[in-house]
C-alpha positions as CSV (number, residue, x, y, z in Angstrom):
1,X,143.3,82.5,194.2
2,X,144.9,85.6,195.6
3,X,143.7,88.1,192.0
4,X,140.3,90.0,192.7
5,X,139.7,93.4,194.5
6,X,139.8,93.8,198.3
7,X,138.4,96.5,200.1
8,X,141.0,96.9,202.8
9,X,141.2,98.0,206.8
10,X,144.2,99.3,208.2
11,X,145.0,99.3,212.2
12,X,147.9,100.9,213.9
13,X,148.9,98.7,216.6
14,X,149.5,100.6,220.5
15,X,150.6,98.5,223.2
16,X,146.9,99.0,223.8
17,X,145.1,97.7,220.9
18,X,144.9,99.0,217.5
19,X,145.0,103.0,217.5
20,X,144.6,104.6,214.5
21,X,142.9,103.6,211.7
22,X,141.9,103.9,207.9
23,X,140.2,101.9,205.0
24,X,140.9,101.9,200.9
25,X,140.5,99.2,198.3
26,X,143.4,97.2,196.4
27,X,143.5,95.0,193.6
28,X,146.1,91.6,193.6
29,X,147.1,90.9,190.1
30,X,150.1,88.8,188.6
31,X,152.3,89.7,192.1
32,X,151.3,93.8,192.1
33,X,149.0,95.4,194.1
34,X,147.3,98.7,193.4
35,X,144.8,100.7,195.0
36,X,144.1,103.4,197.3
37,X,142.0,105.6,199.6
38,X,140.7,109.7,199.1
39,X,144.0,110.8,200.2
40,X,146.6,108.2,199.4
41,X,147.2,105.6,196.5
42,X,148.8,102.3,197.2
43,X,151.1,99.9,194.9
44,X,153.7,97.2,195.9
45,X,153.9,93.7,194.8
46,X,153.5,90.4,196.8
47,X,154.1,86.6,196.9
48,X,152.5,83.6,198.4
49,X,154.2,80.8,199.8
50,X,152.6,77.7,201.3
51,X,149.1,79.7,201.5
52,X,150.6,82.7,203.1
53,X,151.2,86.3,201.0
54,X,153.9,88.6,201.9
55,X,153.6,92.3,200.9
56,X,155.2,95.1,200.1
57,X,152.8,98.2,199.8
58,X,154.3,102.2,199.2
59,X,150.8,104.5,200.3
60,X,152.1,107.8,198.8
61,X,150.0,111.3,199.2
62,X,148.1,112.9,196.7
63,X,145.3,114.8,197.8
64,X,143.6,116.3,201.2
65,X,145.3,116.7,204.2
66,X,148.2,114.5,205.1
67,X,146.3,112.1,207.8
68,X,147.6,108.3,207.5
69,X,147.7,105.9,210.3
70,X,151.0,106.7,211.2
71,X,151.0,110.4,210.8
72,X,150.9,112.6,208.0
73,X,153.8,111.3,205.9
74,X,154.0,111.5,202.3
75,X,155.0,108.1,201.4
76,X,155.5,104.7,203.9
77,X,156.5,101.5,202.6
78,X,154.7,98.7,204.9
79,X,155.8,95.3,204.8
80,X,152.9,93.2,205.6
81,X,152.7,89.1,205.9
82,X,149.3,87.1,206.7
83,X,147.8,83.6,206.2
84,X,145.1,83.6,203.5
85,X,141.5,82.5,203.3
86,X,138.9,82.4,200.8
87,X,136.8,85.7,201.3
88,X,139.5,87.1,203.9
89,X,142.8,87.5,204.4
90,X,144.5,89.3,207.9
91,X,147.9,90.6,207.6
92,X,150.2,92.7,210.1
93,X,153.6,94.1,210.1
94,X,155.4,97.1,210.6
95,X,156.6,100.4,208.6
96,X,159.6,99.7,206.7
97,X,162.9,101.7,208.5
98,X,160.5,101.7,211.4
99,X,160.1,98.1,212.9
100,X,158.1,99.7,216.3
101,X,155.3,100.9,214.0
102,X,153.3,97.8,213.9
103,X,150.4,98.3,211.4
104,X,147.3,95.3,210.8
105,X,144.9,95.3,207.9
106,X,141.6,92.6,206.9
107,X,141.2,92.4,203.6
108,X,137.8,91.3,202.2
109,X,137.1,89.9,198.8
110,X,134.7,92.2,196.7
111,X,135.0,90.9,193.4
112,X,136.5,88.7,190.3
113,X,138.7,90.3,187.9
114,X,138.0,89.7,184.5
């Protein structure tokens, strides 16, 4: 249900709204996740329970200036949870070791894998 590529939107979240923000693509398949942006590539692994997915996802630098949505860190671990749907699936959570960094990212299908 889950396996296909996403493009994905990531938030920060301020007490204001979402703050900062950037976008990348990720394929699900058989519980990993890779993917990535121009400056950072993404992998982690993630389950689904009762129609929900819980994540896992390490962004680590590897090219360009260091400019994520949380600052220019070289790696953050994010652990994400969020009910899914058909073409979409919204998730938030927070930086791992950093429970006040709330993050949010929409996932949208793109495409089948083969």
């Amino acid at each position: 249900m889950i396996e296909a590529l996403w493009s994905v939107v990531f938030n920060r979240v301020g007490n204001h709204g979402p703050l900062n923000h950037g976008a990348g693509v990720v394929v699900f398949e058989t519980e990993r996740i890779f993917g990535g942006d121009s400056r950072y590539f993404y992998t982690g692994n993630y389950s689904i329970s009762n129609g929900v997915a819980t994540a896992m996802l390490t962004s680590t630098h590897y090219a360009g200036l260091r400019e994520s949505i949380i600052g220019p860190d070289e790696i953050t671990t994010f652990q994400l949870t969020g009910k899914i749907e058909q073409q979409r699936i919204a998730v938030s959570g927070h930086v791992v070791g950093r429970p006040n960094v709330m993050v949010m990212a929409t996932l949208t299908r793109r495409a089948e894998l083969p």
